[in-house]
SERO-4910 file (N, C-alpha, C, O; in steps of 0.05 Angstrom, whole numbers):
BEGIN
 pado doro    nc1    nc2    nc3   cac1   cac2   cac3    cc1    cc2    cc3    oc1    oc2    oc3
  Unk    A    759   -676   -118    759   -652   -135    737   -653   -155    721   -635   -159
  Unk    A    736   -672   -166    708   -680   -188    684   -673   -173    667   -658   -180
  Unk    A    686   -688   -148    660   -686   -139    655   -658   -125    638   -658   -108
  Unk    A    670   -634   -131    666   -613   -120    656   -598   -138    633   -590   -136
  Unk    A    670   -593   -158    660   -590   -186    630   -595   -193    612   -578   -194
  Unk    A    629   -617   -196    601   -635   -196    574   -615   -172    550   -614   -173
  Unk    A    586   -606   -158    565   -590   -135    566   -569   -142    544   -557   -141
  Unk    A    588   -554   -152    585   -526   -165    571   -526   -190    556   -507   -193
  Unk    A    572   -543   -208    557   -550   -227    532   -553   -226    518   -543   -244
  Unk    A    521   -566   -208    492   -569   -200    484   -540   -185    460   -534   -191
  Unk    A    493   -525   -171    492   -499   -159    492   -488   -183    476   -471   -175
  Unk    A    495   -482   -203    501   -457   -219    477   -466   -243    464   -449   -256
  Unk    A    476   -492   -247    447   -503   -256    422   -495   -244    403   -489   -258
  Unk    A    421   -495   -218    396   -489   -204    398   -464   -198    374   -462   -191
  Unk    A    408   -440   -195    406   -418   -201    390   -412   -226    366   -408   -229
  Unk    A    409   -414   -242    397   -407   -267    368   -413   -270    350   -396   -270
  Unk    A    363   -440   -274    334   -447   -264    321   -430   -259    307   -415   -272
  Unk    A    326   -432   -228    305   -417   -212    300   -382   -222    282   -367   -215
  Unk    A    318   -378   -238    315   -345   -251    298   -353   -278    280   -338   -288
  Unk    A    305   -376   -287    285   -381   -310    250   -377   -299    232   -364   -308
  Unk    A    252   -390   -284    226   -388   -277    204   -369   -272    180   -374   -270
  Unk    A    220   -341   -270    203   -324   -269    184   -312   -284    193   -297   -301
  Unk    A    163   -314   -283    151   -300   -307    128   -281   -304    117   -281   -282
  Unk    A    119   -262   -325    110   -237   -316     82   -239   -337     77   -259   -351
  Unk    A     70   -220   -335     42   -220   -351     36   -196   -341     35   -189   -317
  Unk    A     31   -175   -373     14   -155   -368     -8   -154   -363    -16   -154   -386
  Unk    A    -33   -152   -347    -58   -153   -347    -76   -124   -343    -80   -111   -322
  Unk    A    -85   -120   -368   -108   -102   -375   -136   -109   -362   -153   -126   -367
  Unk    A   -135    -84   -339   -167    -90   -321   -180    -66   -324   -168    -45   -322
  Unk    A   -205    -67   -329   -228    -40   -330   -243    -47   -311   -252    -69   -305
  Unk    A   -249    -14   -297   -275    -16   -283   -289      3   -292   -289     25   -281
  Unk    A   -305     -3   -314   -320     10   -321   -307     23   -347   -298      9   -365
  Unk    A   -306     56   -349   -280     64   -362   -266     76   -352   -256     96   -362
  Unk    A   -259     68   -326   -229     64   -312   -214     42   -319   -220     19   -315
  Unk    A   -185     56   -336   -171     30   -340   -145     20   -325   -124     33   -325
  Unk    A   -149     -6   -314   -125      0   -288    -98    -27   -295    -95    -48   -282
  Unk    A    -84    -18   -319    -60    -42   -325    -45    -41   -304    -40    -21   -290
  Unk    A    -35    -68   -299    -22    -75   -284      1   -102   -289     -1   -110   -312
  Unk    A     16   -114   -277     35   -128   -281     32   -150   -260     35   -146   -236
  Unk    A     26   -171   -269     33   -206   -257     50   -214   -255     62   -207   -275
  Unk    A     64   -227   -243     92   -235   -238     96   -253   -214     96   -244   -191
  Unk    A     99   -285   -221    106   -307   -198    128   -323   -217    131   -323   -242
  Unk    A    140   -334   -198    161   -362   -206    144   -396   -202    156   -415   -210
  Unk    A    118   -399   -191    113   -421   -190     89   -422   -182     81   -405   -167
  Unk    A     70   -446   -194     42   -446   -196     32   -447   -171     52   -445   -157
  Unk    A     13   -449   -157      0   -453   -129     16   -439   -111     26   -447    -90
  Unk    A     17   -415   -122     29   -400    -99     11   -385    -88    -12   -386    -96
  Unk    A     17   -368    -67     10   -351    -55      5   -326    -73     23   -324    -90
  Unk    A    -18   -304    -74    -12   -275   -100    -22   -269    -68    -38   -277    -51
  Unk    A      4   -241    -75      1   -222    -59    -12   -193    -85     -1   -187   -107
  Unk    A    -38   -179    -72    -36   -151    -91    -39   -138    -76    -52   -138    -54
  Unk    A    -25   -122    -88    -12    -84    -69    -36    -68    -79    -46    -68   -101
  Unk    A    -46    -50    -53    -71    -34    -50    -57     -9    -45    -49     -6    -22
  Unk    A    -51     16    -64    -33     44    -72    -39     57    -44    -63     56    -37
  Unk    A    -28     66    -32    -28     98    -11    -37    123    -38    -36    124    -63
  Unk    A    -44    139    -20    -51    164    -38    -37    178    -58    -13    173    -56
  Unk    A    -42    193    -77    -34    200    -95    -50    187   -115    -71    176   -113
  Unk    A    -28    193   -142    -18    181   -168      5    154   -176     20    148   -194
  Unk    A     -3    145   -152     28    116   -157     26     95   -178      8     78   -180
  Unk    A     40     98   -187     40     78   -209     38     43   -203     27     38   -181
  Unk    A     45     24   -216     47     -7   -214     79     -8   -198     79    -21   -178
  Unk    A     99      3   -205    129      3   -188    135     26   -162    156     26   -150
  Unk    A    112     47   -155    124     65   -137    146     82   -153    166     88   -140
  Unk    A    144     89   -172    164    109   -185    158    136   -165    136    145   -160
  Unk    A    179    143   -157    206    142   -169    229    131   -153    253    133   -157
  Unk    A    213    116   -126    231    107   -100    226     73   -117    243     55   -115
  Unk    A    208     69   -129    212     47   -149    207     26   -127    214      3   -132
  Unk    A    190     33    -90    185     20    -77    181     -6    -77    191    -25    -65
  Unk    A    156      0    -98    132    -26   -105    156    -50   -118    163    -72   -108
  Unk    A    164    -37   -139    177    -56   -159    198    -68   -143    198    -92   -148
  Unk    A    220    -60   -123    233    -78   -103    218   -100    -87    220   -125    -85
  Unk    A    201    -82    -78    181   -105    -62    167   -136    -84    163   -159    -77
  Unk    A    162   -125   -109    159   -144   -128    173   -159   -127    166   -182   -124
  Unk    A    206   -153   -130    240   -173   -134    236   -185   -116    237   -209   -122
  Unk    A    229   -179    -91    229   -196    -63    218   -214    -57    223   -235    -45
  Unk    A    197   -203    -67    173   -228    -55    172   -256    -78    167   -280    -78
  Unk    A    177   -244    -90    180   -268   -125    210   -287   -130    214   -306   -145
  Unk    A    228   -270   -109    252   -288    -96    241   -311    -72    257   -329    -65
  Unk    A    223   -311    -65    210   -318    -34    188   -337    -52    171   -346    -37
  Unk    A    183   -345    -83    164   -358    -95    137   -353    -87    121   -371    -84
  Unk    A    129   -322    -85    104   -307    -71     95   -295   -102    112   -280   -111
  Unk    A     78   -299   -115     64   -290   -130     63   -257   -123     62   -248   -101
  Unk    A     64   -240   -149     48   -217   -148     36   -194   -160     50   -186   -179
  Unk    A     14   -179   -157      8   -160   -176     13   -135   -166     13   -131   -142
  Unk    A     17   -117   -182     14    -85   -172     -4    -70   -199      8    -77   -220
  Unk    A    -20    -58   -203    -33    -42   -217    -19      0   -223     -1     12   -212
  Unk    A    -37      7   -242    -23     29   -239    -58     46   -226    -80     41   -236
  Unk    A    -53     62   -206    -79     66   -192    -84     85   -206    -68     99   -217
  Unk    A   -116     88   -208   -132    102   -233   -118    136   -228   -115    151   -248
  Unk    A   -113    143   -210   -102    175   -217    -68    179   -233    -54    198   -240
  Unk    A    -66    150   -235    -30    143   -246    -29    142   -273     -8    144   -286
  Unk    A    -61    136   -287    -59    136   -310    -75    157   -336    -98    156   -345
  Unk    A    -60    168   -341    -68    197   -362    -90    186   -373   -105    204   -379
  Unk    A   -100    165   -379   -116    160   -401   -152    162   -372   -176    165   -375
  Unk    A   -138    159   -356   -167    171   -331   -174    192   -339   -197    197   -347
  Unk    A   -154    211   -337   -161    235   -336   -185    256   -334   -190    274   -318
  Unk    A   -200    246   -359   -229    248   -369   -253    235   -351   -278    240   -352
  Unk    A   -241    221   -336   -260    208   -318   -259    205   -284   -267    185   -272
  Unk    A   -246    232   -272   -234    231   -248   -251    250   -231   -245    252   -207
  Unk    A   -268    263   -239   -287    291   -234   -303    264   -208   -304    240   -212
  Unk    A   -312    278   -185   -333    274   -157   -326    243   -155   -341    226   -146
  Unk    A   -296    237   -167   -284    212   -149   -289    212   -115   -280    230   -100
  Unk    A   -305    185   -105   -299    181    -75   -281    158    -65   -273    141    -80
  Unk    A   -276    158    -44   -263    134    -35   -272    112    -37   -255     94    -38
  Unk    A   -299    105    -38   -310     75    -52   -301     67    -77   -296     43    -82
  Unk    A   -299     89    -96   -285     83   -127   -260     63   -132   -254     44   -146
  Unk    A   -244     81   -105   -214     55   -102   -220     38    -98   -208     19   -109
  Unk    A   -244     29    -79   -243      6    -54   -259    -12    -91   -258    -36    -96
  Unk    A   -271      9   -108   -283     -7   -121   -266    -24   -147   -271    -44   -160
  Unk    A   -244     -4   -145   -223    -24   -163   -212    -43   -157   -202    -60   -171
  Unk    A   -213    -41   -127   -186    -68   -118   -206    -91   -122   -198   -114   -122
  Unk    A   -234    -84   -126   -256   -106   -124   -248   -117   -153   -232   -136   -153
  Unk    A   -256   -109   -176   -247   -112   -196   -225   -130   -202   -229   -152   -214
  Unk    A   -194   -119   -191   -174   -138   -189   -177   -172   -167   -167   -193   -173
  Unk    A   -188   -168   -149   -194   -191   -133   -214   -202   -158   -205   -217   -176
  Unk    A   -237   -195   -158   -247   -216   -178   -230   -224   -208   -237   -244   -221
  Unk    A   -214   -210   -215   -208   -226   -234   -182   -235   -228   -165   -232   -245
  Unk    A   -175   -248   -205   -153   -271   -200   -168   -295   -178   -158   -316   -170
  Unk    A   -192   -283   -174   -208   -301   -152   -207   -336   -164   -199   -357   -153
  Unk    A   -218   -330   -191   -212   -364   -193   -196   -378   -213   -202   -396   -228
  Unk    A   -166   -359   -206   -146   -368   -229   -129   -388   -208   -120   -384   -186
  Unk    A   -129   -410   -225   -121   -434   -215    -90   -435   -203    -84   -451   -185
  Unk    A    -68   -414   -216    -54   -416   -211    -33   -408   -193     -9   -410   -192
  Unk    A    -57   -392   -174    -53   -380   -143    -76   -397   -123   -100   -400   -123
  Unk    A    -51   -406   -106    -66   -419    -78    -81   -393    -58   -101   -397    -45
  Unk    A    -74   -381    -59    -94   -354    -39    -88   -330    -49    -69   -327    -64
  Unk    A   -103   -309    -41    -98   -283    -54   -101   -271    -22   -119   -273     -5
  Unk    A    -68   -253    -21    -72   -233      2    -76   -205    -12    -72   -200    -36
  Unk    A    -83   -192      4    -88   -157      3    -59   -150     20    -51   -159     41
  Unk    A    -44   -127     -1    -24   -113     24    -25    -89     15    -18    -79     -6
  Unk    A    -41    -80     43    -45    -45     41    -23    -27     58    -14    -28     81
  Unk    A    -20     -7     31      2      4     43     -5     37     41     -7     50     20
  Unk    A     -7     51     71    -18     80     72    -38     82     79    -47     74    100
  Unk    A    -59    104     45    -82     99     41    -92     73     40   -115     67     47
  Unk    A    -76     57     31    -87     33     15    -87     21     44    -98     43     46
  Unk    A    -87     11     65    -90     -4     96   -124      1     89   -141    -15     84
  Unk    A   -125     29     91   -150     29     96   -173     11     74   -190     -7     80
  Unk    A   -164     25     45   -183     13     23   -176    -14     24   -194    -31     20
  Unk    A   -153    -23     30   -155    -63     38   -175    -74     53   -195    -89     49
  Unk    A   -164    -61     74   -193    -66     98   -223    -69     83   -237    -89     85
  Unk    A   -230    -48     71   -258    -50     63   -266    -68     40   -287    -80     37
  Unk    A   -239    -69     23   -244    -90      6   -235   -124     10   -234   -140     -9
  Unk    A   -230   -129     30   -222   -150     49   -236   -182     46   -223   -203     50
  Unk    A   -275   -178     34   -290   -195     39   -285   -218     27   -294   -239     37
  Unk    A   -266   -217     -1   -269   -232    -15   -236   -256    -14   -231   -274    -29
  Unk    A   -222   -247      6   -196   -257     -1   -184   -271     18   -202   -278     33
  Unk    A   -161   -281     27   -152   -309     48   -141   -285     75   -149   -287     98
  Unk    A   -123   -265     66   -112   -250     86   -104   -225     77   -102   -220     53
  Unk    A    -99   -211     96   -100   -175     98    -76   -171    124    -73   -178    148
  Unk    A    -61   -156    104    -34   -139    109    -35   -109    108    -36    -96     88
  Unk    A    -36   -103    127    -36    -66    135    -12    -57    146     -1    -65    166
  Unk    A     -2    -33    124     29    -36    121     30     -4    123     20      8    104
  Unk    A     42      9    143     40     40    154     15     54    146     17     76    135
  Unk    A    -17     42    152    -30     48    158    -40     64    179    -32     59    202
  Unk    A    -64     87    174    -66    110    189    -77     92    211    -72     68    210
  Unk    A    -95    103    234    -97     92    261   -126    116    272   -141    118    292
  Unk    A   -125    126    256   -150    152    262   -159    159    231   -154    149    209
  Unk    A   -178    181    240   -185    190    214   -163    204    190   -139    198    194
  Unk    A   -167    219    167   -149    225    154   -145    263    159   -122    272    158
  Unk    A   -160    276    163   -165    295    181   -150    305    203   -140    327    207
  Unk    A   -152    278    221   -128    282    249   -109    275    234   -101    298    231
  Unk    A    -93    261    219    -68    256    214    -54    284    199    -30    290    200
  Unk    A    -75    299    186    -63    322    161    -63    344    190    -43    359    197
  Unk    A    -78    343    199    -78    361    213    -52    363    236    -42    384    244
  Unk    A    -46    340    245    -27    327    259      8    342    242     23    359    252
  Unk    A     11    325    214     24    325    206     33    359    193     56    362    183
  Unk    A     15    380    193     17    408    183     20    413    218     45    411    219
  Unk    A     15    417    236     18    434    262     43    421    270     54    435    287
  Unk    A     62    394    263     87    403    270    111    405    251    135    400    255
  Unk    A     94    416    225    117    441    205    111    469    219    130    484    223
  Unk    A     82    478    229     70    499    237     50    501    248     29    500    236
  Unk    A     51    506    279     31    514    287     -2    524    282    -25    516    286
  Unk    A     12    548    271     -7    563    264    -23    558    234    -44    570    230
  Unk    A    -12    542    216    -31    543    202    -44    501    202    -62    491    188
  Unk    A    -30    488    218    -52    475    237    -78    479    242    -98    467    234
  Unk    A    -76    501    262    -91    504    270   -112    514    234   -128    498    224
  Unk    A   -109    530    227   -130    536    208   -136    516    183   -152    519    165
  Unk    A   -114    490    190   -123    464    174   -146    453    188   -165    440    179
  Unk    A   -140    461    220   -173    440    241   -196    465    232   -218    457    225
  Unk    A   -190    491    232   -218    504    223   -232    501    198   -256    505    195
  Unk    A   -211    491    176   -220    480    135   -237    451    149   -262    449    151
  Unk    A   -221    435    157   -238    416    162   -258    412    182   -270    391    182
  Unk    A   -262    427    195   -279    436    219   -314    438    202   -334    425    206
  Unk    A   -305    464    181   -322    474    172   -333    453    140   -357    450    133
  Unk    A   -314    443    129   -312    414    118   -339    392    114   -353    381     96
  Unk    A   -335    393    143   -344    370    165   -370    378    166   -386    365    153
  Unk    A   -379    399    180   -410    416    185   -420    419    160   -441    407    158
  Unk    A   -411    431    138   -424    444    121   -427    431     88   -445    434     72
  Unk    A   -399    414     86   -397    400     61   -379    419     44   -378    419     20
  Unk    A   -368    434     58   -360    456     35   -343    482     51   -347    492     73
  Unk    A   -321    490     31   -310    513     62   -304    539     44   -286    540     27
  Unk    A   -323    562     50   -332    589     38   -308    604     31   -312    615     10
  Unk    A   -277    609     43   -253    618     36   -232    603     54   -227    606     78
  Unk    A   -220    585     33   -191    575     28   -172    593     35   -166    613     21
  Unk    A   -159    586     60   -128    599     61   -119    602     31   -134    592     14
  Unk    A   -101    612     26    -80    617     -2    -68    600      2    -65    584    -16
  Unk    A    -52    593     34    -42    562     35    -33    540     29    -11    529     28
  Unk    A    -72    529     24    -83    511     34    -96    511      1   -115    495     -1
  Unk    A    -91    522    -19   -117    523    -39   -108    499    -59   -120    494    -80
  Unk    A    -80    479    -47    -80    449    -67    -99    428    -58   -115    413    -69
  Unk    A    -89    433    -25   -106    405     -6   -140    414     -7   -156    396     -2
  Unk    A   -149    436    -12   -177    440     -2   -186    460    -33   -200    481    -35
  Unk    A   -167    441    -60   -194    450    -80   -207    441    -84   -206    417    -82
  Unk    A   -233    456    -94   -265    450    -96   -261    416   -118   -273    394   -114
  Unk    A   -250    420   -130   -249    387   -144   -249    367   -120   -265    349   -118
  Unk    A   -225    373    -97   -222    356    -74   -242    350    -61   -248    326    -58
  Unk    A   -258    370    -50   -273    362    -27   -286    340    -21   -284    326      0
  Unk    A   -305    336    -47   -327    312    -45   -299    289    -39   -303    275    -19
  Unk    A   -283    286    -48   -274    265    -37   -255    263     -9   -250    245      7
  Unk    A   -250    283    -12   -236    287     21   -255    283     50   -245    278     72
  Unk    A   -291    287     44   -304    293     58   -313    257     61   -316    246     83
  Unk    A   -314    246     39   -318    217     34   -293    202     45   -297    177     48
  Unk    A   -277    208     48   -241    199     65   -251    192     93   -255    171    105
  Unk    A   -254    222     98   -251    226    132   -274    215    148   -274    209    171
  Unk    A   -293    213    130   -319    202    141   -311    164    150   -328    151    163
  Unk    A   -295    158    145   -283    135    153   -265    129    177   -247    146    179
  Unk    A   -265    109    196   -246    114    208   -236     85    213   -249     67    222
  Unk    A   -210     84    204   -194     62    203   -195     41    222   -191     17    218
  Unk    A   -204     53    247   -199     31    275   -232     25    270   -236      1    270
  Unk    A   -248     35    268   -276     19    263   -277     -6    236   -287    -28    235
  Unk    A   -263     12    215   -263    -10    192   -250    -43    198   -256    -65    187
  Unk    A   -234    -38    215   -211    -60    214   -227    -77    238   -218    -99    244
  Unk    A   -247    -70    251   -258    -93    259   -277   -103    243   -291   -122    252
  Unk    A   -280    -96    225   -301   -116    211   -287   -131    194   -301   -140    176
  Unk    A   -258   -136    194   -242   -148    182   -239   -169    192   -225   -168    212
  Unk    A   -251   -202    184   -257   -226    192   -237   -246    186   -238   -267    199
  Unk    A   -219   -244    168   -191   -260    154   -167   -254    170   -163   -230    176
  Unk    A   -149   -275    178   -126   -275    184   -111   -247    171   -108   -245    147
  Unk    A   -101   -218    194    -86   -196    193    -57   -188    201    -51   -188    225
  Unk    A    -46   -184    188    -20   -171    196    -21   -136    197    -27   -121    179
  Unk    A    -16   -131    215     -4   -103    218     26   -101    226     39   -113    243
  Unk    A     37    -76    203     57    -67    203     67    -36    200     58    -20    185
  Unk    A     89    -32    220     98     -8    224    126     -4    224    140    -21    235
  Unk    A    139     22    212    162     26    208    178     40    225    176     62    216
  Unk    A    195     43    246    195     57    262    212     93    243    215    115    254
  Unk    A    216     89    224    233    108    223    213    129    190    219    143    171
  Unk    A    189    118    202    163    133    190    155    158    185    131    154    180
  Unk    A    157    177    184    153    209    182    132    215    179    125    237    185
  Unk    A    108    192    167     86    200    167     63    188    177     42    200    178
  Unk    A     65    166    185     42    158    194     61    143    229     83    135    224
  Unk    A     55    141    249     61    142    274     63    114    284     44    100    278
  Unk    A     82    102    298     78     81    319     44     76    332     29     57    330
  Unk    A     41     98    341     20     97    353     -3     90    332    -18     73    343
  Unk    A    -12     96    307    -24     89    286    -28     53    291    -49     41    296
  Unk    A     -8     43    287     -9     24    282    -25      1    311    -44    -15    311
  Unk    A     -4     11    335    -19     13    361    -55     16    360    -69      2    375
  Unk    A    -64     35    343    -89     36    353   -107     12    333   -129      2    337
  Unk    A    -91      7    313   -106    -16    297   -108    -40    305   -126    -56    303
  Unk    A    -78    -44    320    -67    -72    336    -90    -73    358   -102    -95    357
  Unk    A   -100    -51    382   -116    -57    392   -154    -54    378   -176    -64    384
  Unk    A   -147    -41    365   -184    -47    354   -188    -78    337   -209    -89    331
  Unk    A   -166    -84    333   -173   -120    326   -141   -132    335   -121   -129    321
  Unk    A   -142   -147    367   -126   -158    384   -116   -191    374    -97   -204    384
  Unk    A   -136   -201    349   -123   -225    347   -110   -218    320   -101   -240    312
  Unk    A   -104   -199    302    -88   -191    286    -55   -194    304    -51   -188    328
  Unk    A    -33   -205    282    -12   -206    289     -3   -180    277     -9   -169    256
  Unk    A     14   -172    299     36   -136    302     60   -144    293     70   -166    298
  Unk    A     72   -122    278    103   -128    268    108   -101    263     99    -87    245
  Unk    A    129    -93    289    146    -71    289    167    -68    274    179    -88    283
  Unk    A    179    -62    260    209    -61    235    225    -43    233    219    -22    221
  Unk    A    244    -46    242    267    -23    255    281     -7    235    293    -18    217
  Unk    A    281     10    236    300     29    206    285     29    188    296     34    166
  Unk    A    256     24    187    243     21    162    228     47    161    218     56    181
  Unk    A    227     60    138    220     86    133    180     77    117    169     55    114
  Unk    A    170    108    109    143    103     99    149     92     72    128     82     64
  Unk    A    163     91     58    162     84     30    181     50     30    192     41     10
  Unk    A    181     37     54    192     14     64    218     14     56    222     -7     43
  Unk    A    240     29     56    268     37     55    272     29     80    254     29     98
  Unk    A    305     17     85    322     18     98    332     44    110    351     50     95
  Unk    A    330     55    123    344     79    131    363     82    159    355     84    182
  Unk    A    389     81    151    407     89    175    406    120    185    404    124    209
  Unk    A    406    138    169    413    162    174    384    174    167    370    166    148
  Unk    A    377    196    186    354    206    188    350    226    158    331    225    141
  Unk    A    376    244    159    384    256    126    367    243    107    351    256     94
  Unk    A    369    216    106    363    198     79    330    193     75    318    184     55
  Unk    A    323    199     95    296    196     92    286    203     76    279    187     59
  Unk    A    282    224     73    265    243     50    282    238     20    269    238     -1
  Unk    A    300    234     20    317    224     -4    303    199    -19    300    194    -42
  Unk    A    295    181     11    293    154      0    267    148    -26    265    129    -42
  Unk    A    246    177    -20    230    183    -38    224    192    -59    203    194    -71
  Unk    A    246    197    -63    259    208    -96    282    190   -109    295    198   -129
  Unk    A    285    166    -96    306    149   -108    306    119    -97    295    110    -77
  Unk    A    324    103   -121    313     74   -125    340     59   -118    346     36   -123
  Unk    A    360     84   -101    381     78    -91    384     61    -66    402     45    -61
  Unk    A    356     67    -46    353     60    -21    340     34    -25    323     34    -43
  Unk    A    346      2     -7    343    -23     -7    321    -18      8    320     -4     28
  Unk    A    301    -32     -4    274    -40      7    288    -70     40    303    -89     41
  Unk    A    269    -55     59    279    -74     82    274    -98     88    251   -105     90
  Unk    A    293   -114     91    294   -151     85    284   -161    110    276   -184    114
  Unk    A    286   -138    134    265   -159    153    232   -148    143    216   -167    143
  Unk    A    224   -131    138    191   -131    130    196   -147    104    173   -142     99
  Unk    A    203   -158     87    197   -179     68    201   -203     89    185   -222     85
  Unk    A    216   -206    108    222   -235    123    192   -230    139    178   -249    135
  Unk    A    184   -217    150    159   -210    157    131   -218    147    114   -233    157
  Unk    A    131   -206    128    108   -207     98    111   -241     95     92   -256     94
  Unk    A    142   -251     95    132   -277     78    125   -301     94    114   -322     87
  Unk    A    137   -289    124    133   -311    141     95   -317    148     82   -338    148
  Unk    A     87   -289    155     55   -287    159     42   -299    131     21   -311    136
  Unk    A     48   -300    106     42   -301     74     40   -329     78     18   -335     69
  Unk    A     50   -350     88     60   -377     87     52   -395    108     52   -419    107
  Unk    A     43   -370    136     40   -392    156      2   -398    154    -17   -383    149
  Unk    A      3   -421    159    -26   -440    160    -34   -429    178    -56   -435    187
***
């Protein structure tokens, strides 16, 4: 009986512990006067830092309001995986003033920023990239400097075919006049009358950078990607496709593939198809424990 005690005792000691250990650090990064705070957070020195590369939008350092990121943080920092997430320059009001003929190099040019300033902090054994969305892609390009690269429901084509893809099966028909905006896009740099539509995705603020997007294409980038890769896909995705991931897996064949069952785009668990779109507006839905068993096994292996 003592000596049972005595093991629960030591169990409830090393818990605690191990929760002691966690610790966090705000870190204030500028590129330039873009200012991009973000949050540090590991349980133990010579670890592995994983940093998260945003999908499009305005996402913050946690994925508010599915609070994505910030689960995926709990997870991986349970698993003794170092990590950062930033708030991406359109997430933070204080940009504002400085967001005018943004291109897609600008992102690729912040994540540079954050890689160099953990490049020679002693207290991470490697630094991965995990791109998730948009961010597969801007990982990819910002790739040169780091141990490994994780592409996490990344596109598989341009961004163009995917919008275009993804509007022709709500509707046909104005599909189609998403391939003639970008048609004309594409030729001219510029498109003379906007559907009524279409006048959020294709305002004149947008273009230069939408035109600087599409001019990229994911399956060319990702071979010039030279570091140990993971690709990953969710099957229960709404927005970016099986096949996506398929076309990355074959434009670089010695990258390891990881299919993840019930896993939605915002990396939710999803049983019921209902919940999907829910899972995006709430911090109710469990981030999925085989893509963290995933993430940490590729994170760890030599």
């Amino acid at each position: 009986m003592i000596r049972i005690i005595c093991y629960v005792t030591i169990f409830i000691l090393s818990v605690v512990t191990s929760f002691a250990q966690l610790k966090t650090e705000e870190v204030n990064l500028n590129n330039g006067v873009i200012q991009l705070p973000g949050t540090l957070s590991y349980t133990v020195e010579k670890s592995p830092l994983l940093i998260w590369v945003h999908g499009s939008g305005g996402v913050d350092r946690d994925g508010n309001p599915a609070k994505y990121i910030q689960q995926f943080r709990e997870a991986v920092n349970k698993q003794n995986l170092a990590f950062f997430s930033y708030d991406k320059r359109t997430a933070n009001p204080k940009n504002a003033a400085f967001l005018n003929d943004v291109l897609i190099d600008d992102f690729v040019s912040d994540i540079e920023v954050v890689i160099s300033h953990f490049k020679n902090d002693v207290r991470f054994s490697s630094i991965i990239l995990v791109g998730h969305s948009q961010g597969s892609l801007l990982a990819m390009m910002a790739s040169k400097n780091v141990d490994k690269y994780i592409s996490v429901a990344g596109a598989g084509e341009t961004i163009d075919k995917t919008i275009i893809r993804q509007i022709t099966n709500q509707n046909a028909a104005f599909g189609e006049m998403t391939a003639q905006h970008f048609k004309e896009l594409k030729e001219t740099g510029s498109i003379k009358e906007v559907n009524p539509n279409f006048v959020s995705l294709f305002a004149p603020q947008n273009l230069l950078f939408i035109s600087s997007w599409m001019a990229l294409n994911p399956v060319d980038e990702i071979k010039k990607v030279s570091i140990p890769t993971l690709i990953i896909q969710g099957d229960k995705d709404i927005q970016v496709l099986i096949s996506d991931a398929e076309n990355l897996s074959k434009a670089k064949p010695d990258a390891q593939f990881a299919f993840v069952k019930n896993m939605n785009h915002v990396l939710k668990t999803i049983e019921k198809d209902e919940d999907n779109l829910a899972s995006y507006m709430s911090d109710n839905f469990s981030i999925s424990k085989e893509f963290i068993k995933v993430i940490t096994n590729f994170v760890l292996q030599k």
